[in-house]
N, C-alpha and C positions, 0 to 999 in steps of 0.2 A: 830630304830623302825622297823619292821618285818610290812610287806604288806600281807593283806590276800586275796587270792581273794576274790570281790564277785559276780563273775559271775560262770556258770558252768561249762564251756569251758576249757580247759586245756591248761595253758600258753603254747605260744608260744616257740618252741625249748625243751620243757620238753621231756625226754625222757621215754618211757613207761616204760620200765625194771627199771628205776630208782625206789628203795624202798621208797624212801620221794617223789615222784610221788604217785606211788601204794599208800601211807597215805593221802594224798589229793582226791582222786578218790573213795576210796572203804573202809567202814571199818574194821578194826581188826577180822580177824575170830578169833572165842573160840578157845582154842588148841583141839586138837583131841586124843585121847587118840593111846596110841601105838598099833601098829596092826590091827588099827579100819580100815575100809574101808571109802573111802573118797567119801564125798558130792555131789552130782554135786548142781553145782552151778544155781540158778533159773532165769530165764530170765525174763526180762521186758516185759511187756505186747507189744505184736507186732515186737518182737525179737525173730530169732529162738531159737531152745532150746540147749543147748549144747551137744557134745556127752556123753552118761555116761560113768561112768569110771575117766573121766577127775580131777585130785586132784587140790586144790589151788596152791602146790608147785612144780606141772608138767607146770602151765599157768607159773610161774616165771620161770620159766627156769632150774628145778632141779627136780629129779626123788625123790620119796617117800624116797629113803635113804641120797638124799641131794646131789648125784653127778651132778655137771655141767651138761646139755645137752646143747647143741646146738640146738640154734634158726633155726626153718625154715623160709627157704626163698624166696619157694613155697608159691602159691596165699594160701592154705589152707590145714589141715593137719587133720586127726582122732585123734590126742592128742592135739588141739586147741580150743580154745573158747574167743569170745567177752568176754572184759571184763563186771562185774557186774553194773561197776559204772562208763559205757562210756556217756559221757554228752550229753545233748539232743540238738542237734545242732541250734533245733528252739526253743528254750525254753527261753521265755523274761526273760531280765536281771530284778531283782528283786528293787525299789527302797530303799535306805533305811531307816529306821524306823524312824530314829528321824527328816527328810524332810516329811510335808505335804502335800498330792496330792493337785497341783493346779488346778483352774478349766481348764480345757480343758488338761489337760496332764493325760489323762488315757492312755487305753492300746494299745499301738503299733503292727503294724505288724510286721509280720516275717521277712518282707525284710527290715525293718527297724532296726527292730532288729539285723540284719546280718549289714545294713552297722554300726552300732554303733560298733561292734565289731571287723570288719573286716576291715571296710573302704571301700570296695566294690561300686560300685554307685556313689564315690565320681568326680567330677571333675580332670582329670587327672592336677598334678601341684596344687591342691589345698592342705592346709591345712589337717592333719588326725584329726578328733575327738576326743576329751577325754573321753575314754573308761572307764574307772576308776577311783573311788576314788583317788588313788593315783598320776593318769594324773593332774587332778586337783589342788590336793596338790604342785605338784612340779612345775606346773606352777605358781601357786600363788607365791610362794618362788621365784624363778626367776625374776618372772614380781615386787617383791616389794625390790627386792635388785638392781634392774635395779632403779628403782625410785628413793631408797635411796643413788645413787652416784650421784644425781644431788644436787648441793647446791645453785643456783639460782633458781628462777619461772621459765625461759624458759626452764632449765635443767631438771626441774623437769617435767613437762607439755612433753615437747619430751620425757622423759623419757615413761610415762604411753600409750601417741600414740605407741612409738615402740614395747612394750612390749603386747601390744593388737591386733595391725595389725600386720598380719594377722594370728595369733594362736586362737586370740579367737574371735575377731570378724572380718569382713570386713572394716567395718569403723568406725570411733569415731569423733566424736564434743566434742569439749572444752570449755564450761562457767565458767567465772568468773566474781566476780561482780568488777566494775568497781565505783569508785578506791576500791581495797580490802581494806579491816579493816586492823590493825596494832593492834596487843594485845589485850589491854582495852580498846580501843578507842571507841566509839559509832559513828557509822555516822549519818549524820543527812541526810535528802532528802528521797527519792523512793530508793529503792533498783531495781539496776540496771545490767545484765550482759551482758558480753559483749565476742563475739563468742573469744576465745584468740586462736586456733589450731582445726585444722580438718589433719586428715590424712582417709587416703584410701591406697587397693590394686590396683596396677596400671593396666589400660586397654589395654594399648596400642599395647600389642602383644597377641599371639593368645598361644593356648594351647600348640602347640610343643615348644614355648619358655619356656615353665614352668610356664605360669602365669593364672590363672583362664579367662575364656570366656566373654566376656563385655555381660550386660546380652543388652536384646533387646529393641530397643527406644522406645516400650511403657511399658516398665519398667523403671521409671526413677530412675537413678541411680547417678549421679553427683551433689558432697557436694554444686557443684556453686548454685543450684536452692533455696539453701537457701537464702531469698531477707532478712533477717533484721540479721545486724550484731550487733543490739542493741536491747533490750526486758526489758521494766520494770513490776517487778512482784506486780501484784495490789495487795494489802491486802485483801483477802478474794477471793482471784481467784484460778483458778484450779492448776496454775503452782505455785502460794506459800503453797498451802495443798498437793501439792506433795514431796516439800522439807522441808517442817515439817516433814512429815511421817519420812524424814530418810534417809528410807529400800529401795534397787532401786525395780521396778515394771518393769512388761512387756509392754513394748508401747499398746501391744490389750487390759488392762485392762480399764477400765471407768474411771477411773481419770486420766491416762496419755494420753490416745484418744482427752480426753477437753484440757490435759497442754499442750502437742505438738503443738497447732497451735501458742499457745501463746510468745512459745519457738521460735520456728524456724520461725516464722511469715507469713506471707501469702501465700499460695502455698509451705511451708517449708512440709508441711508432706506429700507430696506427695512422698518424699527418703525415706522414713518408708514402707520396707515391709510389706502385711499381717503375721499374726500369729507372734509366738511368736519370728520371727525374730530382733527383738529393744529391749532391756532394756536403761529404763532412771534414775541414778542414781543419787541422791544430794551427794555433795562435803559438807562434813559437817568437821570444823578445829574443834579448843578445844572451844569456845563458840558459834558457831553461822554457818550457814550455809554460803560459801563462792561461789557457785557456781554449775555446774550439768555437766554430762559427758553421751552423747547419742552413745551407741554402735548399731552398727545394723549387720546385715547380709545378704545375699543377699537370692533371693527369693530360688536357686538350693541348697540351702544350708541347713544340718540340722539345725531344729530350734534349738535356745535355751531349756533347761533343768531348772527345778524345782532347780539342785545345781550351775547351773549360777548363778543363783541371790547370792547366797553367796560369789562368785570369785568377782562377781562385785563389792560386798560391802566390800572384803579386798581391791580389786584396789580404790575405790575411797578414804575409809576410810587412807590407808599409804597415796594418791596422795594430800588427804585435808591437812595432818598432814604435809606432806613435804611441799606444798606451803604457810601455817601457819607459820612455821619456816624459812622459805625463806624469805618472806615478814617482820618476826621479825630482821631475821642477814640483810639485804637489808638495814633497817633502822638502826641498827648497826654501818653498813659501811659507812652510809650516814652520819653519826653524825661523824663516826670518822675522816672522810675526811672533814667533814667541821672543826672539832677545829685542824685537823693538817694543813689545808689551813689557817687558823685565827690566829695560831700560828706562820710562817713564815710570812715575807714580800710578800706583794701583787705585789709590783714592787719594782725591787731597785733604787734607787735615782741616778744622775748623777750630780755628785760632780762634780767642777772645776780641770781639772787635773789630772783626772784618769779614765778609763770605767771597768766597773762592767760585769758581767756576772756569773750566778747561776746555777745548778742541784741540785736533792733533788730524793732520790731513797727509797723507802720503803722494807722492808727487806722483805716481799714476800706480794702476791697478798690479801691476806687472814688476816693480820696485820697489817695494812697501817699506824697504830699510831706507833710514836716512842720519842725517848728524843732529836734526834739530830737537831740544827737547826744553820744557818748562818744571819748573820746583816750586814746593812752598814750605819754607823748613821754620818750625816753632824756634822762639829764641824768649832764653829768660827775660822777665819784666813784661809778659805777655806781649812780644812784640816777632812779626813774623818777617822774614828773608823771601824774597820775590823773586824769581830767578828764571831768566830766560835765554837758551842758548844757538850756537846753529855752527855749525862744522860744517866745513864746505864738504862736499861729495854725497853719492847718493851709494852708497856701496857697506857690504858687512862690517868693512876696517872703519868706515866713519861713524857708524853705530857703534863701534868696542869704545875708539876714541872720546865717544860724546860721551859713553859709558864711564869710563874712566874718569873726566872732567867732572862728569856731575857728582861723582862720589867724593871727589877732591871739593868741588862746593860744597857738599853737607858735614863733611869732615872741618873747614874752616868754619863756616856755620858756627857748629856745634861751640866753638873755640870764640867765638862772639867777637870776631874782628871788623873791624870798619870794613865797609863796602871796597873800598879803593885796594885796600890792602887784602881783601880774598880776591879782586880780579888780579895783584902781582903775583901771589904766589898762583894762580891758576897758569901768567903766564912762563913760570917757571918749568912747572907742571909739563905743559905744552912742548917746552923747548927739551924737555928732557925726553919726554916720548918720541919725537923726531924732529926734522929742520924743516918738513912739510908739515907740519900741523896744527893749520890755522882755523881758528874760530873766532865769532864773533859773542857779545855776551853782556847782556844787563844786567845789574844785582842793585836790588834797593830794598831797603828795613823798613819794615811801616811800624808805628809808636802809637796804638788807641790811644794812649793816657795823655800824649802830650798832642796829636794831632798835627805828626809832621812824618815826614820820608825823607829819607837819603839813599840817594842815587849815585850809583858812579857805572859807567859805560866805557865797552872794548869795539870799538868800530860797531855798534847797532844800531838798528833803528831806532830814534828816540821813542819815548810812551805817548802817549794821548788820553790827558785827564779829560771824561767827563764832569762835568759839573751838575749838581739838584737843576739849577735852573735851564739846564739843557743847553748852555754854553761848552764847546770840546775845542782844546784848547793843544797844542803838540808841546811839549816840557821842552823848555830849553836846556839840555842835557851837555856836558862834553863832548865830544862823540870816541874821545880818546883811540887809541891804533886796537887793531885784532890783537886777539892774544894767541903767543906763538911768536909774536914780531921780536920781543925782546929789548929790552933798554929804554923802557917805554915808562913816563911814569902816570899815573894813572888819577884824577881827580874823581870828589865827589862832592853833590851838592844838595843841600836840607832847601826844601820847599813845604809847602802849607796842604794838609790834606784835610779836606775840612770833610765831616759827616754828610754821608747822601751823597758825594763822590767817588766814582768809577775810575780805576787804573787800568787803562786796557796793554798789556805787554805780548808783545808780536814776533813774529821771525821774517824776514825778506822774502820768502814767498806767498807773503798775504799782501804786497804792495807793490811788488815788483816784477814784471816779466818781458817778453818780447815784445810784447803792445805796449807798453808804458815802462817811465821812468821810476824809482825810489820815488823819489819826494812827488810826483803825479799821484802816485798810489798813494800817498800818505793822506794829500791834502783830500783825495776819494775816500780815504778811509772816514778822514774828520767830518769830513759832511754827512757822511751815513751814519754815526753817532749821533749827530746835532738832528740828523731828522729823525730818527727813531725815538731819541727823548722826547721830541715834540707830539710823539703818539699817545703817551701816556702823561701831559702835563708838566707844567714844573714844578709842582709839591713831591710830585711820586717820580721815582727814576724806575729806568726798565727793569723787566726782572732779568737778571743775568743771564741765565739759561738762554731765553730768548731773544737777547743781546747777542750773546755768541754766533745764533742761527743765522738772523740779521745780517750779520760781518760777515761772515763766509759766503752770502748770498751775494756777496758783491761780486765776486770774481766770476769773469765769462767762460766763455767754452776754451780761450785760448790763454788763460789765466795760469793755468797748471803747469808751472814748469818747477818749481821747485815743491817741498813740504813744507806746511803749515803747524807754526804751532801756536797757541794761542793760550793764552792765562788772564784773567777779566779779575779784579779785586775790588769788591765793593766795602769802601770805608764807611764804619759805622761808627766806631770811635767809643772810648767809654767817658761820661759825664765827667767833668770835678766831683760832684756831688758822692757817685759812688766810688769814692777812692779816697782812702785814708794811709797816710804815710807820715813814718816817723823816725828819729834817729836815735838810739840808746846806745849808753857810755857803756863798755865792756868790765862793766862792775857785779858783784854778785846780786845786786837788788834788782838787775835787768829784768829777770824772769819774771817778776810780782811785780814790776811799771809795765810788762808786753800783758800779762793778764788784765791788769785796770784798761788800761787804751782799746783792748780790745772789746773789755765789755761797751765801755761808752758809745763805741763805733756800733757795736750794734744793738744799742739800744734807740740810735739815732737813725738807724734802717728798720727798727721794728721787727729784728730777731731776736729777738732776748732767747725762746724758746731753742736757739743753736748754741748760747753761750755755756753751757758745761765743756760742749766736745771744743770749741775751738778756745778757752782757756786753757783746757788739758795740752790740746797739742798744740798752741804757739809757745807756753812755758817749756815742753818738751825739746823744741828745735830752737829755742831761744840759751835754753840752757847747753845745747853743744855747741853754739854760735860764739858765744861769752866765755869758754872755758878757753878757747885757742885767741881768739880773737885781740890785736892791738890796737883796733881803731873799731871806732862807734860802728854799731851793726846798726843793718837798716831793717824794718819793719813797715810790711805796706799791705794790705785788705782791700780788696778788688770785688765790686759787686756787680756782677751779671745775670746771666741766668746759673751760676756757680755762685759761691764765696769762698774766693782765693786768695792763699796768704802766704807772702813770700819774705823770706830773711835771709840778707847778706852780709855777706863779713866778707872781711881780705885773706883766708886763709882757701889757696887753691884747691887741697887734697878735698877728696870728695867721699862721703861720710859713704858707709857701707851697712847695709841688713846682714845683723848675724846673731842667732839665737843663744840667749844668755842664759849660762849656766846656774844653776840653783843656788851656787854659792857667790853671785857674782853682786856688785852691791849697784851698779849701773847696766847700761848695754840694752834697755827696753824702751828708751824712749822710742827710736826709728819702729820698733815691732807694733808699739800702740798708732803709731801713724798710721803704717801700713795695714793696720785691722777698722782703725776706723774711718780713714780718708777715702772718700772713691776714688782719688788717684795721685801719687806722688812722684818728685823726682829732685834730682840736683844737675846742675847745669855750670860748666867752670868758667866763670870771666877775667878777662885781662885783669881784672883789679881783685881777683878772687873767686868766689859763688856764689848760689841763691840755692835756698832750698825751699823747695814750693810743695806744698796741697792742696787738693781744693776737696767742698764737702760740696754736697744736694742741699737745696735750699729747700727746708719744709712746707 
């Protein structure tokens, strides 16, 4: 797009001799006929007159035949003359046509005129004026592409402050209403705003530092004098028929004189210069007004202009639009971080025999939803489900789906199925939810009492056992197909977990990205294990926590391209020694052999002082074990920092709490459990149940 002037004055740096100068200045003479004798040229009223004789093509620099002369360089010469169409130095700049005279912006002086153009007058260190249309233009572009890089409120808000102070005004206030709308929402109450940013030119140094002159104490001048940081706009008051209108206004007009005090609150308009130094504009988003922004200037400063009011209404009009859209993705982000919180575990459980620890890393700040998630589900016989997963895509549908899936692993979980066989019906699961819905997915059982795992894998990354003596080791795992695939059938396989052993379970973006391959990441992973063990010895293994930080530390600045999730299990295993197991025949003398076994057991750990309550309650869940029971029930005593006591039989149905009436001559064993146990349950296995309790060791 080509800028025209429109002022009369002759840009800056133009050179006279320039021929597209001379077009801009003076118009086209008619040609002259050959041999004619040439013009002189007529002067302006109050200009001398030129010498005669003098032709159009002698002022340009060329004799009547067109030969080059040289310019003189002398103050003045008999073949010289003013040009025709030298601009009138004091001649006001002209408004233009399609902006309205406002009231009180008539006609300027001269020296006014001069500093508009020149800058002249101005505050040494201050700001230069926008001379032109096109000053204008290009600041607006500037100031709303400054805005549009912020993608939060605060971002955006600093955004229009910086872009304002100090180019186009001296200071600005920032309302918004408090709490903003959210899309289609209607709020209900008073409409309220509430001051959110004030910026200013700083005072604090004096002109030879470059910064404008603090004006004088009975000019007040400091944003602090505003006392109310909260203003509610009455219905039918001056400051809510000012943010109807829209359009910003100048602070001197009659309805922003009455909304100012309402705004800025008592003694607030005293910061408001006279004259047209304030415009107060509303912050209007796509339905509704959301708040108002007060520019001002200082009093040595030109005022405001008739084509401010339209800069101001791009600046608020993009700053509405941007915080509109903030407030929209704000609550975006809010939802997405609450169903990827609601999808993972809130805390992991502390199973007997193992400690847990977790990370979870979002593939960048801007995405926070993803598919990948980790588990750790209790399973009777004190033994816990390790569960790691990862849903291809980074989007709300792969978070429902990974949602979905994980519910369907705790659900099989619970149901105490081999490894192999919760990852088929998962890919069941899968195939039924769509024909696009693949993941990938570990599951392995850890066993304190016997000191073994079993694993079975859906296309993951295998695990990485540390070892006590700082040996890390990658499992040689199946890798078997994603689940989704279908017709896939799925292995598992028991390996050795000895105590002081670290299971590290992963998702593909801890190992794998644009820089590097899967298995490059793995073997990076294994060695960042193997040295960090070596920090702490081989007697002591890391402490998890700081194992976790470790890992994660490995990955560069161009590492993030997927989510992270991360599940760390440190095997601690429980002894032979504290664990007592035994099998009794489903006969009526059951209940009085589980009382004997139990006392011995722990007279043999040196609780004697627990054996009242836990003969009462193993005869108790012994005798409804025995009453249904065809084959031998088990009985087993588990010493930790608990002592837990679990009994099983082949009967699936699972016993129920329910208060026994007076006349009932059973139905209290469960009541005494659950009064004296610090915590019970029943748990249904392929081969029947277990009913467990454990007590506080004294």
């Amino acid at each position: 797009m080509t800028e025209h002037p429109t002022s009369f004055e002759r840009p800056q740096g133009a050179d006279p001799t320039d021929p597209r100068g001379a077009l801009l200045r003076t118009s086209t003479p008619p040609p002259r006929p050959s041999g004619a004798p040439a013009l002189p040229a007529q002067a302006r009223t109050g200009e001398p007159s030129s010498a005669p004789g003098t032709s159009t093509s002698r002022a340009k620099g060329k004799d009547p035949a067109g030969t080059p002369v040289k310019p003189d360089t002398a103050g003045g010469s008999e073949h010289s003359q003013p040009s025709a169409a030298e601009p009138d130095a004091h001649r006001p700049r002209p408004a233009p046509e399609s902006i309205p005279v406002q009231p009180g912006v008539g006609e300027v002086s001269d020296a006014v005129a001069k500093e508009r153009r020149t800058g002249q007058g101005l505050p040494p260190g201050g700001p230069m004026p926008m001379r032109r249309d096109g000053d204008r233009l290009r600041f607006v572009g500037a100031a709303t592409r400054r805005i549009a890089r912020g993608i939060d409120l605060d971002e955006i808000v600093m955004g229009l402050c910086r872009a304002t102070v100090p180019t186009f005004s001296d200071a600005i206030l920032v309302y918004l209403r408090d709490p903003l709308p959210v899309g289609d929402e209607r709020p209900t109450g008073p409409v309220v705003l509430r001051l959110r940013r004030t910026d200013r030119i700083p005072e604090e140094r004096d002109t030879e530092n470059g910064f404008m002159p603090a004006l004088q104490p009975e000019q007040p001048s400091e944003l602090s004098a505003v006392t109310a940081e909260l203003c509610e706009v009455r219905p039918g008051g001056a400051l809510n028929e000012v943010l109807r209108g829209v359009r910003p206004v100048f602070a001197d007009s009659p309805a922003a004189r009455a909304a100012l005090p309402e705004l800025l609150g008592e003694g607030g308009e005293l910061i408001v210069p006279a004259g047209q130094r304030a415009i107060l504009a509303p912050l209007r988003g796509r339905r509704r007004v959301i708040g108002a922004a007060l520019f001002l200037r200082r009093p040595e400063r030109m005022a405001f202009e008739a084509d401010d009011l339209l800069v101001a209404a791009q600046l608020a009009t993009h700053s509405a639009l941007g915080i509109d859209k903030a407030v929209l993705y704000g609550r975006e982000a809010y939802i997405a971080d609450e169903l990827q919180r609601t999808m993972l575990p809130e805390t992991l459980p502390r199973p007997t025999g193992v400690r847990l620890a977790s990370r979870y890393l979002p593939a960048a700040e801007t995405a926070r939803v993803g598919g990948d998630w980790y588990d750790a589900i209790p399973l009777p016989g004190s033994r816990v489900a390790l569960v790691v997963g990862d849903v291809m895509g980074h989007s709300m549908t792969s978070a429902a789906i990974m949602g979905q899936l994980r519910t369907t692993a705790q659900t099989l979980a619970g149901l105490d199925l081999p490894p192999q066989e919760v990852l088929h019906h998962l890919d069941e699961q899968a195939q039924r939810l769509g024909t696009d819905r693949m993941a990938t997915c570990l599951y392995a059982v850890y066993d304190p009492v016997s000191h073994r795992i079993t694993i079975a894998n859906a296309g993951h990354p295998p695990p990485v056992l540390l070892h006590l003596g700082g040996r890390a080791e990658v499992l040689r795992v199946p890798p078997g197909a994603p689940i989704g695939v279908g017709g896939v059938d799925f292995e598992a396989v028991e390996l050795d977990a000895p105590a002081g052993a670290t299971l590290l379970l992963y998702t593909d973006g801890l190992v794998e990205s644009r820089l590097r391959d899967v298995w490059t990441g793995i073997e990076q992973l294994r060695e960042k294990l193997a040295a960090v063990a070596q920090l702490t010895g081989p007697d002591h293994p890391p402490p998890l926590e700081a194992l976790c930080d470790e890992v994660l530390d490995m990955l560069g600045p161009g590492d993030r391209d997927d989510d992270i999730a991360l599940l760390a299990a440190r095997f601690d295993g429980i002894a032979p020694s504290d664990v007592a197991y035994w099998f009794l025949d489903p006969e009526d003398s059951a209940p009085g052999q589980a009382r004997r076994l139990a006392r011995r057991a722990l007279a043999r750990w040196g609780m004697e002082d627990m054996t009242d309550s836990v003969e009462l309650l193993v005869s108790e869940v012994v005798t409804n074990a025995v009453r249904y029971a065809s084959r031998p029930v088990t009985l087993r005593l588990l010493r930790t920092d608990v002592l837990r006591c679990e009994v099983g039989d082949d009967v699936p149905q699972l016993p129920r709490l329910r208060q026994a009436r007076a006349t009932d001559e059973g139905g209290r064993g469960l009541y005494l459990v659950n009064k004296l146990a610090r915590r019970w349950g029943a748990t249904r296995l392929s081969t029947g149940k277990v009913v467990w309790f454990e007590l506080n060791r004294n």
